[in-house]
PyMOL CGO cylinders between C-alpha atoms (Angstrom):
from pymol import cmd
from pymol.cgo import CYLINDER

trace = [
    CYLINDER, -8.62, -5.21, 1.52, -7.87, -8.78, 3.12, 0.3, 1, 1, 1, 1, 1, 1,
    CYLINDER, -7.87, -8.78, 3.12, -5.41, -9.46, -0.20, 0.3, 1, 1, 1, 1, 1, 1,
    CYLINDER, -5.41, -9.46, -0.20, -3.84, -6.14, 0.75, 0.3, 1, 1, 1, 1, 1, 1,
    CYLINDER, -3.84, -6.14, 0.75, -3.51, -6.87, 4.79, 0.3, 1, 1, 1, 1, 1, 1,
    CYLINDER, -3.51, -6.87, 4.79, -2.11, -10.43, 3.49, 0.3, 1, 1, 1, 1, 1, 1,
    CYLINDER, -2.11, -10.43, 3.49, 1.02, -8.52, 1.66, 0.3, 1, 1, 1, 1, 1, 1,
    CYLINDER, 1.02, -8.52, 1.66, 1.58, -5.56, 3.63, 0.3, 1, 1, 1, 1, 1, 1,
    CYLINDER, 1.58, -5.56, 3.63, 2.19, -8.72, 7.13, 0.3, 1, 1, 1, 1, 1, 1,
    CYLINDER, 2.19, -8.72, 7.13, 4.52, -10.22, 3.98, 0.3, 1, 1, 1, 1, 1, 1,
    CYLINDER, 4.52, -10.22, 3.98, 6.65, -6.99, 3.75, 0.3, 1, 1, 1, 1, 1, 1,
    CYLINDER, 6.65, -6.99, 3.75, 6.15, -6.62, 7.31, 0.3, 1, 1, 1, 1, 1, 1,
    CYLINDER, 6.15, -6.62, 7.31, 7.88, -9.89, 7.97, 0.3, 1, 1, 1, 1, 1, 1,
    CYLINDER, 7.88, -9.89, 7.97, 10.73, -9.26, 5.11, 0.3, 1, 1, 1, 1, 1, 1,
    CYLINDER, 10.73, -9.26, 5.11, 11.31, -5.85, 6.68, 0.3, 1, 1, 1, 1, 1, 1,
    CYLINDER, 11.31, -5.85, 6.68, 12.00, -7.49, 10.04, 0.3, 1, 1, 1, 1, 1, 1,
    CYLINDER, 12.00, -7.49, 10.04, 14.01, -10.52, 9.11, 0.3, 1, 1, 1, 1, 1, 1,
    CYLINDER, 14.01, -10.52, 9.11, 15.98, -8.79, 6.47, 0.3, 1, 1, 1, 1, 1, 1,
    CYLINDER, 15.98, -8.79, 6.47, 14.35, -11.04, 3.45, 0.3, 1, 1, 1, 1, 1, 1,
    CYLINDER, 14.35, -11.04, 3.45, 14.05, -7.97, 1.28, 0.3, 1, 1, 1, 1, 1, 1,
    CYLINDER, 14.05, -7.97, 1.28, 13.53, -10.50, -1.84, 0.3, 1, 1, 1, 1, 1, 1,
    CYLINDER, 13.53, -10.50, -1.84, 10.66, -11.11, 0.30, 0.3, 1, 1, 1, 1, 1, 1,
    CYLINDER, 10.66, -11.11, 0.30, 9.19, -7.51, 0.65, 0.3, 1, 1, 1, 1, 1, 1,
    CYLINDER, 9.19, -7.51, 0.65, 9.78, -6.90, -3.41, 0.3, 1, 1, 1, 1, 1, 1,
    CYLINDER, 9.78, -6.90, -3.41, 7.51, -9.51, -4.34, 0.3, 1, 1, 1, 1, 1, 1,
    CYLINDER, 7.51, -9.51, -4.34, 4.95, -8.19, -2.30, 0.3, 1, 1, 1, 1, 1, 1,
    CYLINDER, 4.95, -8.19, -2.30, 5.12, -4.95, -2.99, 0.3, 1, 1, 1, 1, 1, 1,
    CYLINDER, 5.12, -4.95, -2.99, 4.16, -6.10, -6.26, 0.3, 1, 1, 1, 1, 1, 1,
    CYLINDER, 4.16, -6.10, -6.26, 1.74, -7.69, -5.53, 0.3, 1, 1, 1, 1, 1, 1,
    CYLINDER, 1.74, -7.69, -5.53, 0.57, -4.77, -3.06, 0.3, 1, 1, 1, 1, 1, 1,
    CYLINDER, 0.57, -4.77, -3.06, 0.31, -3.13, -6.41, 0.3, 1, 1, 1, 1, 1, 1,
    CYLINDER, 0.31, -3.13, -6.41, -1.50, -5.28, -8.42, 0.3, 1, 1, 1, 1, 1, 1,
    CYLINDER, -1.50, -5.28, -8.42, -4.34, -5.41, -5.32, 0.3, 1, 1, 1, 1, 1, 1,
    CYLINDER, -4.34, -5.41, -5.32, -5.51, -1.90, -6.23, 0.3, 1, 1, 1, 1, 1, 1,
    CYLINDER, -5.51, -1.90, -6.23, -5.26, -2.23, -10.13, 0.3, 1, 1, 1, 1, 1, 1,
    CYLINDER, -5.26, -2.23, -10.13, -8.39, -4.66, -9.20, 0.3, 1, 1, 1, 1, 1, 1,
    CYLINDER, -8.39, -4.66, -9.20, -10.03, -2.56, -6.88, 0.3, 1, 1, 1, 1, 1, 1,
    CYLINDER, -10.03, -2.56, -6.88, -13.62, -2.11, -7.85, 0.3, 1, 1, 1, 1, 1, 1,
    CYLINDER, -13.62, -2.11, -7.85, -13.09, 1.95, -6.65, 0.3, 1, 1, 1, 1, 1, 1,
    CYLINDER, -13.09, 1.95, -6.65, -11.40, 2.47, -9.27, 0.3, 1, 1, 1, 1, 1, 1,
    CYLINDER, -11.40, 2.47, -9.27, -13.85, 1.97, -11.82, 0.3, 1, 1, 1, 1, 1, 1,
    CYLINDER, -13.85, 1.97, -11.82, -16.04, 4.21, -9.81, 0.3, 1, 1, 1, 1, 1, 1,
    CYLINDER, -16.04, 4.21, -9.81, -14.27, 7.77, -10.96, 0.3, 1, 1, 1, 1, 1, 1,
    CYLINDER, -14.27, 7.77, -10.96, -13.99, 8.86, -7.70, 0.3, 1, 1, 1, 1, 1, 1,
    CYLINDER, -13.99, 8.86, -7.70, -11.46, 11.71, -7.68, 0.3, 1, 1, 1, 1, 1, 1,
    CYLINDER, -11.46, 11.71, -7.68, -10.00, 11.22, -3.66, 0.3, 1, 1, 1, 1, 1, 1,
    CYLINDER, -10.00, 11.22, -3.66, -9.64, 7.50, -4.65, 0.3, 1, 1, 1, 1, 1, 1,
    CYLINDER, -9.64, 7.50, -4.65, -8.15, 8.15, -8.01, 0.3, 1, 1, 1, 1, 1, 1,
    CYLINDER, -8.15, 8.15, -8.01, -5.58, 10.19, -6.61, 0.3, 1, 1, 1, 1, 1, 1,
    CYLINDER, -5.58, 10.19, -6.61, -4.79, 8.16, -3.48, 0.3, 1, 1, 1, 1, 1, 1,
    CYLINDER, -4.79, 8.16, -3.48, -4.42, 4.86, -5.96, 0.3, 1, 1, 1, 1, 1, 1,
    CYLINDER, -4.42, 4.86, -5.96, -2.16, 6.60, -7.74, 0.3, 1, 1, 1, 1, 1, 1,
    CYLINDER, -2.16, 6.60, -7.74, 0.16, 7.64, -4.49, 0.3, 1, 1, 1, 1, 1, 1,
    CYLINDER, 0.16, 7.64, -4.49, -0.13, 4.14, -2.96, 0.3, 1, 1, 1, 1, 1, 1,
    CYLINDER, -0.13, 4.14, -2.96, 1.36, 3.05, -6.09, 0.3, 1, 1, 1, 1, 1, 1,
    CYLINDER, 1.36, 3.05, -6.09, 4.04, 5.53, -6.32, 0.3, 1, 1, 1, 1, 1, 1,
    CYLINDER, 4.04, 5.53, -6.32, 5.26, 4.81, -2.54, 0.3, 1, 1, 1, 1, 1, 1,
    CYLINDER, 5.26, 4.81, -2.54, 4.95, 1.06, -3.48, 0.3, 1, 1, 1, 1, 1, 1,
    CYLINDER, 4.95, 1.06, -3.48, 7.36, 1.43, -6.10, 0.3, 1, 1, 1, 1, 1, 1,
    CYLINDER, 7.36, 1.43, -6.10, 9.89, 3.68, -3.97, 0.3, 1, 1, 1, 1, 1, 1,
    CYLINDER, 9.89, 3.68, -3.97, 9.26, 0.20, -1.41, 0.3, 1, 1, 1, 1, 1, 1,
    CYLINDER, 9.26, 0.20, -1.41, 9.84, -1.85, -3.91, 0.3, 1, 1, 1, 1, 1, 1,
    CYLINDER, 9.84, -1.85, -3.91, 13.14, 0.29, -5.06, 0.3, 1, 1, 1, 1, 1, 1,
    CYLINDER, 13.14, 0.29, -5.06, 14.28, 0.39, -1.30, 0.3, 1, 1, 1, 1, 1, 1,
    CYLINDER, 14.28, 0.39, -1.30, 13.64, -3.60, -1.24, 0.3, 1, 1, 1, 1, 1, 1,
    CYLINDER, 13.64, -3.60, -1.24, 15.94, -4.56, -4.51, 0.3, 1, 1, 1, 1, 1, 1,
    CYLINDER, 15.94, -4.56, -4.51, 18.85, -2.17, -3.24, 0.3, 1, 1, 1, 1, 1, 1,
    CYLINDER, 18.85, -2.17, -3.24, 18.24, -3.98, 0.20, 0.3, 1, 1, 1, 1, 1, 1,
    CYLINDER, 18.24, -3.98, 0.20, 18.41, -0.75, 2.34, 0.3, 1, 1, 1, 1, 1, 1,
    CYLINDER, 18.41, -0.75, 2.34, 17.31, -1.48, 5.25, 0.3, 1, 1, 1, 1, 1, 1,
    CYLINDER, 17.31, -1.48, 5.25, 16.58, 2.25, 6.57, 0.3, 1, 1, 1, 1, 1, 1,
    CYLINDER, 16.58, 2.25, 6.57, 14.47, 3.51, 3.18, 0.3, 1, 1, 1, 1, 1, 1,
    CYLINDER, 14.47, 3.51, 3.18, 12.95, 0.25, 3.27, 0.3, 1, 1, 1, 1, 1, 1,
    CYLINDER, 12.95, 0.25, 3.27, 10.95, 0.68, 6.84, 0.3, 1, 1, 1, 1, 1, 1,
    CYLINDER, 10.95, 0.68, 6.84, 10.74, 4.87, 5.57, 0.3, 1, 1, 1, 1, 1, 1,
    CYLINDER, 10.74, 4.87, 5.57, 8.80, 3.50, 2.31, 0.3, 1, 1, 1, 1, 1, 1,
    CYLINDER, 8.80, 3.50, 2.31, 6.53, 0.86, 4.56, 0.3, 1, 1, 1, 1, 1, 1,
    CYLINDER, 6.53, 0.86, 4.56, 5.65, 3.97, 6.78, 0.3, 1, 1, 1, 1, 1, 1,
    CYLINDER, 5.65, 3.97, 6.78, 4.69, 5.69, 3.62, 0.3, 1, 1, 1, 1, 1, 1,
    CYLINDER, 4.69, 5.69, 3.62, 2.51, 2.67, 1.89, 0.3, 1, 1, 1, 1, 1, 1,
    CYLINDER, 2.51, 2.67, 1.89, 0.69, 2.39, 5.55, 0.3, 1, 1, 1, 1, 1, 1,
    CYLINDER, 0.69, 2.39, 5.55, -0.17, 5.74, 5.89, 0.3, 1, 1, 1, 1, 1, 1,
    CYLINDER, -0.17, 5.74, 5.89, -1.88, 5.84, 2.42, 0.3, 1, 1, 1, 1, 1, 1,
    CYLINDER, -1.88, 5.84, 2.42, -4.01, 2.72, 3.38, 0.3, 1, 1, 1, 1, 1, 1,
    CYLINDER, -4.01, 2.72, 3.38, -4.99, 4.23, 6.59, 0.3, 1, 1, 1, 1, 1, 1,
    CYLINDER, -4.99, 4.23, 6.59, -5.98, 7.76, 5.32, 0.3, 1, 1, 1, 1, 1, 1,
    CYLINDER, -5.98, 7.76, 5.32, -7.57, 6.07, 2.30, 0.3, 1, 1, 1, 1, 1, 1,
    CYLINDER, -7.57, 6.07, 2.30, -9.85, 3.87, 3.69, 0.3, 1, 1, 1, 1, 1, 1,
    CYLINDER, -9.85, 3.87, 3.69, -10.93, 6.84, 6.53, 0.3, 1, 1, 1, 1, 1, 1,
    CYLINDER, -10.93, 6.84, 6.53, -11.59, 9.17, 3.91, 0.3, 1, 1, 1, 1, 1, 1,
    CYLINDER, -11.59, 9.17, 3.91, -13.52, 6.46, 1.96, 0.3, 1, 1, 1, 1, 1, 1,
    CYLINDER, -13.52, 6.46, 1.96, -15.39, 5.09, 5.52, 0.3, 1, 1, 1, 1, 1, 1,
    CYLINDER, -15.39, 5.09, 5.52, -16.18, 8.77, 5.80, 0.3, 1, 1, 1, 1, 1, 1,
    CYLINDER, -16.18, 8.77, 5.80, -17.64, 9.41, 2.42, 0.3, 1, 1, 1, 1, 1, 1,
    CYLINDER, -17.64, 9.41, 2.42, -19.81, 6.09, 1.99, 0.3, 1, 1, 1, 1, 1, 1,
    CYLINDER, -19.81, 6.09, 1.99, -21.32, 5.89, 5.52, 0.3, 1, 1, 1, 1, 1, 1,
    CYLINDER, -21.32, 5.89, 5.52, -21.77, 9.63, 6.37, 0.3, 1, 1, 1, 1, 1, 1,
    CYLINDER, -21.77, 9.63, 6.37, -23.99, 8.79, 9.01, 0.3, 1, 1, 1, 1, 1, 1,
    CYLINDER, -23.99, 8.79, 9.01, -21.55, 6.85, 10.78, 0.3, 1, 1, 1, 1, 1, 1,
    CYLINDER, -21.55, 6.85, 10.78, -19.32, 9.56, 11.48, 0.3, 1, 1, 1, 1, 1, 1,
]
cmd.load_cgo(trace, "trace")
Protein backbone atom coordinates (compact mmCIF):
# COMPACT_ATOMS: atom_id res chain seq x y z
CA UNK A 1 0.00 0.00 0.00
CA UNK A 2 2.91 2.60 0.79
CA UNK A 3 4.31 1.83 -3.07
CA UNK A 4 0.75 2.60 -4.12
CA UNK A 5 0.28 6.01 -1.84
CA UNK A 6 3.95 6.85 -3.31
CA UNK A 7 2.41 6.90 -7.11
CA UNK A 8 -1.03 7.92 -6.71
CA UNK A 9 0.97 11.73 -4.70
CA UNK A 10 3.12 11.22 -8.26
CA UNK A 11 -0.06 11.49 -10.45
CA UNK A 12 -1.38 13.73 -7.95
CA UNK A 13 1.43 16.15 -8.52
CA UNK A 14 1.42 15.61 -12.58
CA UNK A 15 -2.33 16.23 -12.48
CA UNK A 16 -1.75 19.58 -10.79
CA UNK A 17 1.26 20.93 -12.58
CA UNK A 18 0.20 19.71 -15.94
CA UNK A 19 3.32 17.07 -16.21
CA UNK A 20 1.02 14.45 -17.65
CA UNK A 21 4.36 12.49 -18.84
CA UNK A 22 4.56 12.49 -15.22
CA UNK A 23 1.12 10.88 -14.27
CA UNK A 24 1.63 8.07 -17.27
CA UNK A 25 4.57 6.68 -15.74
CA UNK A 26 2.91 6.27 -12.64
CA UNK A 27 0.00 5.00 -13.57
CA UNK A 28 2.10 2.28 -14.66
CA UNK A 29 3.59 1.77 -12.13
CA UNK A 30 0.19 2.11 -10.06
CA UNK A 31 -0.42 -0.98 -12.07
CA UNK A 32 2.34 -3.01 -11.62
CA UNK A 33 1.80 -2.41 -7.49
CA UNK A 34 -1.21 -4.74 -7.53
CA UNK A 35 0.18 -7.40 -10.06
CA UNK A 36 2.47 -7.98 -6.75
CA UNK A 37 -0.06 -7.82 -4.30
CA UNK A 38 0.04 -10.86 -2.11
CA UNK A 39 -4.22 -10.73 -2.28
CA UNK A 40 -4.10 -11.78 -5.26
CA UNK A 41 -2.72 -15.04 -4.82
CA UNK A 42 -5.27 -15.49 -2.14
CA UNK A 43 -8.48 -16.21 -4.65
CA UNK A 44 -10.46 -13.90 -3.02
CA UNK A 45 -13.38 -13.10 -5.34
CA UNK A 46 -14.15 -9.08 -3.99
CA UNK A 47 -10.35 -8.61 -4.43
CA UNK A 48 -10.13 -10.37 -7.72
CA UNK A 49 -12.67 -8.29 -9.13
CA UNK A 50 -11.66 -4.94 -7.62
CA UNK A 51 -7.84 -5.67 -9.02
CA UNK A 52 -9.17 -6.08 -12.09
CA UNK A 53 -11.25 -2.52 -12.07
CA UNK A 54 -8.32 -0.63 -10.50
CA UNK A 55 -6.49 -1.75 -13.44
CA UNK A 56 -9.00 -0.94 -15.98
CA UNK A 57 -9.47 2.82 -14.56
CA UNK A 58 -5.60 2.92 -14.44
CA UNK A 59 -5.39 2.35 -17.98
CA UNK A 60 -8.33 4.90 -18.94
CA UNK A 61 -5.68 7.34 -16.48
CA UNK A 62 -3.06 6.38 -18.21
CA UNK A 63 -5.02 6.98 -21.76
CA UNK A 64 -6.27 10.45 -20.39
CA UNK A 65 -2.41 11.16 -19.38
CA UNK A 66 -0.74 10.39 -23.05
CA UNK A 67 -3.61 12.48 -24.85
CA UNK A 68 -2.80 15.15 -22.07
CA UNK A 69 -6.51 15.99 -21.30
CA UNK A 70 -6.54 17.67 -18.58
CA UNK A 71 -10.43 17.21 -17.64
CA UNK A 72 -10.52 13.06 -18.19
CA UNK A 73 -7.32 13.07 -16.55
CA UNK A 74 -8.60 14.38 -12.87
CA UNK A 75 -12.23 12.19 -13.96
CA UNK A 76 -9.85 8.94 -14.25
CA UNK A 77 -7.79 9.93 -10.79
CA UNK A 78 -11.32 10.21 -9.12
CA UNK A 79 -12.01 6.81 -10.48
CA UNK A 80 -8.47 5.00 -9.47
CA UNK A 81 -9.10 6.68 -5.78
CA UNK A 82 -12.34 5.51 -5.29
CA UNK A 83 -11.33 1.86 -6.06
CA UNK A 84 -8.46 2.10 -3.44
CA UNK A 85 -10.73 3.48 -0.90
CA UNK A 86 -13.68 0.98 -1.30
CA UNK A 87 -11.09 -1.79 -1.68
CA UNK A 88 -9.20 -1.56 1.21
CA UNK A 89 -12.77 -0.90 3.43
CA UNK A 90 -14.21 -3.88 2.09
CA UNK A 91 -10.93 -5.79 2.74
CA UNK A 92 -10.48 -3.92 6.53
CA UNK A 93 -14.03 -5.18 6.90
CA UNK A 94 -13.58 -8.76 5.92
CA UNK A 95 -10.11 -9.52 7.75
CA UNK A 96 -10.80 -7.76 11.11
CA UNK A 97 -14.59 -8.41 11.53
CA UNK A 98 -14.37 -7.59 14.98
CA UNK A 99 -13.19 -4.25 14.36
CA UNK A 100 -16.15 -3.09 12.72
Amino acid sequence: MRKKLEYSQKVFEGIVLERYAQVAKNAVQLSRVVDTNAFLFSGDKFYLESAAQFRLDVADLYQDALATNGVDVLSAYNKVTADCVACHQQMRRSSFPHRN
